[in-house]
DOGUPA-912120 format. One line per 2 residues: number of its first residue (from 1); for each residue y, x, z of C-alpha. Coordinates in Angstrom, 1 decimal. Layout:
<pts>
NUM> Y,X,Z; ...
</pts>
This chain:
<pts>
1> 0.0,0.0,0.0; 2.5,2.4,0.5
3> 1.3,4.8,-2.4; 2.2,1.4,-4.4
5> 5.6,1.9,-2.6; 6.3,5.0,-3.3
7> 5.3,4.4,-7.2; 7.5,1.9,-7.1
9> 10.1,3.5,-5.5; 9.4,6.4,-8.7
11> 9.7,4.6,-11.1; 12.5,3.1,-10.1
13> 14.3,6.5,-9.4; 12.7,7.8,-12.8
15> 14.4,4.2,-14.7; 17.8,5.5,-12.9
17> 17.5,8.8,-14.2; 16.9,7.4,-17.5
19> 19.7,5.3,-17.2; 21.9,7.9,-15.8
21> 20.6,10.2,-19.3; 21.1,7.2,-21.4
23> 24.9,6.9,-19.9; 24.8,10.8,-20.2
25> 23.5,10.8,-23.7; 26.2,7.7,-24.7
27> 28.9,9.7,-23.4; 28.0,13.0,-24.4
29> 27.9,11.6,-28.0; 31.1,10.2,-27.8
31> 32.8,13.3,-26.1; 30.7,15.0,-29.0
33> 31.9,12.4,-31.8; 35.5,13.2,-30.1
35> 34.7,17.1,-30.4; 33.4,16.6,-34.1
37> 36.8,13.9,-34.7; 38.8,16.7,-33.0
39> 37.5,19.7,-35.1; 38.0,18.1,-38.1
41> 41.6,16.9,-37.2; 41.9,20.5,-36.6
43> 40.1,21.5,-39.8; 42.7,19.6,-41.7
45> 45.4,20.4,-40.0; 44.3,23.7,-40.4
47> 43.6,23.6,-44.2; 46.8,21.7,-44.5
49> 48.5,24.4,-42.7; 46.5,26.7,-44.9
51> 47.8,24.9,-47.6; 51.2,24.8,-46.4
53> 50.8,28.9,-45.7; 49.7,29.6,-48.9
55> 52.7,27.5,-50.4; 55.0,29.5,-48.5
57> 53.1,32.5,-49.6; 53.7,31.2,-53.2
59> 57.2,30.8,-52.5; 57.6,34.3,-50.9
61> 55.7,35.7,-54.1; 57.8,34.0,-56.5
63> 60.9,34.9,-54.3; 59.8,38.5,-54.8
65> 59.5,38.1,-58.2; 63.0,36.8,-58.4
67> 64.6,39.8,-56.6; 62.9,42.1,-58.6
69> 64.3,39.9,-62.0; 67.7,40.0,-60.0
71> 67.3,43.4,-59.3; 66.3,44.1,-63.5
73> 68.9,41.6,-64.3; 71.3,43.8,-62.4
75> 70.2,47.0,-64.1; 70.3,45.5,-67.7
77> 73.7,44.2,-66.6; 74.9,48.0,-65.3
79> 72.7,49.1,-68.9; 74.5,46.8,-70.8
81> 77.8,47.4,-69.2; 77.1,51.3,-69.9
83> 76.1,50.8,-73.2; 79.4,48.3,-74.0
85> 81.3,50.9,-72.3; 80.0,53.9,-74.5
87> 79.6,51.6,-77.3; 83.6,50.6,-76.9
89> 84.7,54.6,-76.0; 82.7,55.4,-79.4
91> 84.5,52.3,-81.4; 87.8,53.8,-80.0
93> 87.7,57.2,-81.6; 86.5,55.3,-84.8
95> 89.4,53.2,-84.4; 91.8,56.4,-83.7
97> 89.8,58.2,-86.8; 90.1,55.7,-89.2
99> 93.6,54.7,-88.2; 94.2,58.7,-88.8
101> 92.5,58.2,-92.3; 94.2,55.1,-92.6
103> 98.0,57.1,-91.8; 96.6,60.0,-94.1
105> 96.1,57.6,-96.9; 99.2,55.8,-96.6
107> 100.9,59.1,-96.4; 99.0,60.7,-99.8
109> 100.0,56.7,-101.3; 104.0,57.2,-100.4
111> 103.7,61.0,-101.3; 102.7,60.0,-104.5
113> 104.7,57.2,-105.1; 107.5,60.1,-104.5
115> 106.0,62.3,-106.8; 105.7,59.0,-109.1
117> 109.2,58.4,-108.7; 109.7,61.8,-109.2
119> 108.3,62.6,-112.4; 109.5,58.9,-113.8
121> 113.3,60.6,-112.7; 112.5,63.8,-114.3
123> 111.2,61.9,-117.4; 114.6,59.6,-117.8
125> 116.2,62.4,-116.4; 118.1,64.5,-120.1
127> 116.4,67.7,-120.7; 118.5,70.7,-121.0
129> 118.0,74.4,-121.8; 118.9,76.9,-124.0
131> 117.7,80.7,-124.9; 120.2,83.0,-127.1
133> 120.6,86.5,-128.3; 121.5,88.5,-131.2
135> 119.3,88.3,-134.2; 120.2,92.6,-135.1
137> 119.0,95.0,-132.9; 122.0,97.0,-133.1
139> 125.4,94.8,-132.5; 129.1,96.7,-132.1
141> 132.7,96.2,-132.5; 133.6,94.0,-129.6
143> 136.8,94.0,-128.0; 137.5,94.0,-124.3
145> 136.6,90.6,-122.4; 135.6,89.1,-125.9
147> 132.8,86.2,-125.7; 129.8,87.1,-126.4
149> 128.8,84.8,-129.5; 125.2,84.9,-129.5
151> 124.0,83.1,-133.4; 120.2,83.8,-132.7
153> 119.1,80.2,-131.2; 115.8,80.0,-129.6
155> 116.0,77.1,-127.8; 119.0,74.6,-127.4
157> 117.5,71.3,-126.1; 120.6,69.1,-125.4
159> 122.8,70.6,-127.7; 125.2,72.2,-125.2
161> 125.1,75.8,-126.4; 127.6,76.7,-129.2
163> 126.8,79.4,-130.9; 130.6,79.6,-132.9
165> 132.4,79.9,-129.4; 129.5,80.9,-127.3
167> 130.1,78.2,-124.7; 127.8,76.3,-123.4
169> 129.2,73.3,-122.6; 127.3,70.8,-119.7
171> 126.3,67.3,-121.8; 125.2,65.7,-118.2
173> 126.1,66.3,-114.6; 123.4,68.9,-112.8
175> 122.3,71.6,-111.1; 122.1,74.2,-114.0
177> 120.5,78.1,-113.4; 121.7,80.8,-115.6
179> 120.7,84.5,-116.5; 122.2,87.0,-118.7
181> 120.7,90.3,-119.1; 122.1,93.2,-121.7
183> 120.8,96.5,-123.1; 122.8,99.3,-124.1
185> 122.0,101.9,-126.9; 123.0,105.7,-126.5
187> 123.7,108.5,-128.7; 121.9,111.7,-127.8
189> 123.3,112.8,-124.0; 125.9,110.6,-124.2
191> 126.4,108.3,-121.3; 127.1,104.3,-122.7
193> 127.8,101.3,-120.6; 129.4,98.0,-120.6
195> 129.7,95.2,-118.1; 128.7,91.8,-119.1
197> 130.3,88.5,-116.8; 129.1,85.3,-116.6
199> 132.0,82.8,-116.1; 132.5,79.0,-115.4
201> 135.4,78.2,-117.2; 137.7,81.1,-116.3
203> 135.9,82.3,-113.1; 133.5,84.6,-112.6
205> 130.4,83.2,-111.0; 128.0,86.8,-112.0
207> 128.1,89.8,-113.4; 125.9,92.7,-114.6
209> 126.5,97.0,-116.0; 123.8,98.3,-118.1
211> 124.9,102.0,-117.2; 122.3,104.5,-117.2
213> 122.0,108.1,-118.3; 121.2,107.9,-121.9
215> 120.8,103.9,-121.8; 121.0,101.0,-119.1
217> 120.4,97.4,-118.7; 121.3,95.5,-116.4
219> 120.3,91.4,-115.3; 122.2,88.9,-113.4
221> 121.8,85.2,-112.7; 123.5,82.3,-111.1
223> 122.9,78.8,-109.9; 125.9,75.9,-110.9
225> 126.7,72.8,-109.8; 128.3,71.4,-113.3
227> 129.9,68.1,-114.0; 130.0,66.8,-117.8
229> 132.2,68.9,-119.9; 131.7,72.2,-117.6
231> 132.2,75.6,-120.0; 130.0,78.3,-119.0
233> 129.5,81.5,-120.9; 129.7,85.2,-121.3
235> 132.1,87.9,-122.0; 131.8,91.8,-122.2
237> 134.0,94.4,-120.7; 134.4,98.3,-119.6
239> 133.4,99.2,-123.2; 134.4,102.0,-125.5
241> 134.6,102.2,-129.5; 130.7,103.7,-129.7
243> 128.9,101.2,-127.4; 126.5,99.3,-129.2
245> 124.6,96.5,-127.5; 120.8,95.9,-128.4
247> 120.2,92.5,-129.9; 117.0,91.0,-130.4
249> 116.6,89.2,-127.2; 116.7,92.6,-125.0
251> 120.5,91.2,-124.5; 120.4,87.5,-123.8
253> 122.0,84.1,-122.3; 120.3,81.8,-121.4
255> 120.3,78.4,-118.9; 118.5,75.2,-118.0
257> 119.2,72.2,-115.9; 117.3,71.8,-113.1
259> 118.3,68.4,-111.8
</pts>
């Protein structure tokens, strides 16, 4: 009777204890159904913070990337800059050289425009000149301070010289030059000279002595500002009864206009 009593009294106990497991079991699955809830709230939060990391490590990448375009944007910037600044230094001495080119150009265009202009003056401009002498080589028998009528004509553009007076007479206003230049003959040892003058009108303007041991010569020139109508020419003086002048262009007049 009591071992039925104390079975009893068992399996009540042991139908407590499976109770009190049951209980244990319900509520360890539901704090493990909370654990397993909890971890995977955790999991996502996790992979959405993952998610949210690796955004941010996207961003930080792609920021990078942008300071390093920034930082190649500035260089091409400071390379271009350079480059426009050489580029502009180098387009500045073309400028300055072609601008000289330009100037030289312009300079070579007016020059000969004034050559042009020049040479169109010089061709409307009247051509003068003249070239005389004596066509004998020997001439004598002048008188003291007689003209020197030189009748061999070599040249007499213009018309001014006169070979019957031996004037030469200005047709146009002008700078003229003129030369004379006379030989003397001789006579064994003696000593023959003569002066020749070139005047303009009654002025002498040069002169010349052909003195000289047996025989002389002697040259002289002069440059003349002549208005229309001017008389130059030549006369002969210091001369004796046996001087003799050498023709044939060794004594000669001659003259041109120059402007």
């Amino acid at each position: 009777m009591q071992q039925m009593h104390l079975n009893s009294s068992f399996q009540v106990q042991v139908q407590e204890r499976k109770q009190e497991n049951k209980l244990l079991g319900v509520s360890f699955d539901s704090k493990l159904q909370n654990v397993t809830v909890n971890i995977d709230t955790l999991f996502n939060e996790s992979a959405e913070h993952l998610h949210t990391l690796q955004g941010l490590a996207d961003e930080v990448t792609i920021l990078h990337k942008d300071v390093g375009l920034l930082n190649t944007s500035t260089t091409a910037d400071e390379v271009a800059r350079n480059v426009s600044e050489r580029s502009f230094e180098k387009l500045s001495k073309d400028f300055a050289s072609v601008t000289k080119q330009v100037q030289a150009v312009v300079s070579s265009v007016v020059n000969l425009e004034s050559v042009k202009t020049r040479l169109t003056h010089l061709e409307q401009d009247p051509k003068v000149y003249f070239d005389v002498s004596f066509p004998n080589y020997k001439v004598a028998n002048f008188s003291e301070n007689d003209v020197l009528k030189f009748n061999d004509t070599r040249y007499n553009v213009g018309g001014g010289y006169n070979s019957t007076t031996g004037n030469f007479t200005a047709p146009t206003n002008g700078v003229y030059l003129f030369l004379i230049n006379g030989v003397n003959d001789y006579a064994g040892d003696t000593m023959k000279s003569f002066n020749l003058n070139l005047r303009l009108e009654e002025a002498t303007v040069a002169a010349t002595t052909t003195s000289g041991s047996k025989s002389g010569s002697g040259t002289a020139f002069a440059i003349l500002e002549l208005l229309v109508g001017s008389r130059v020419y030549v006369t002969i003086d210091h001369i004796s009864q046996t001087d003799t002048v050498i023709g044939q262009y060794f004594t000669s007049f001659m003259g041109v206009r120059l402007f």
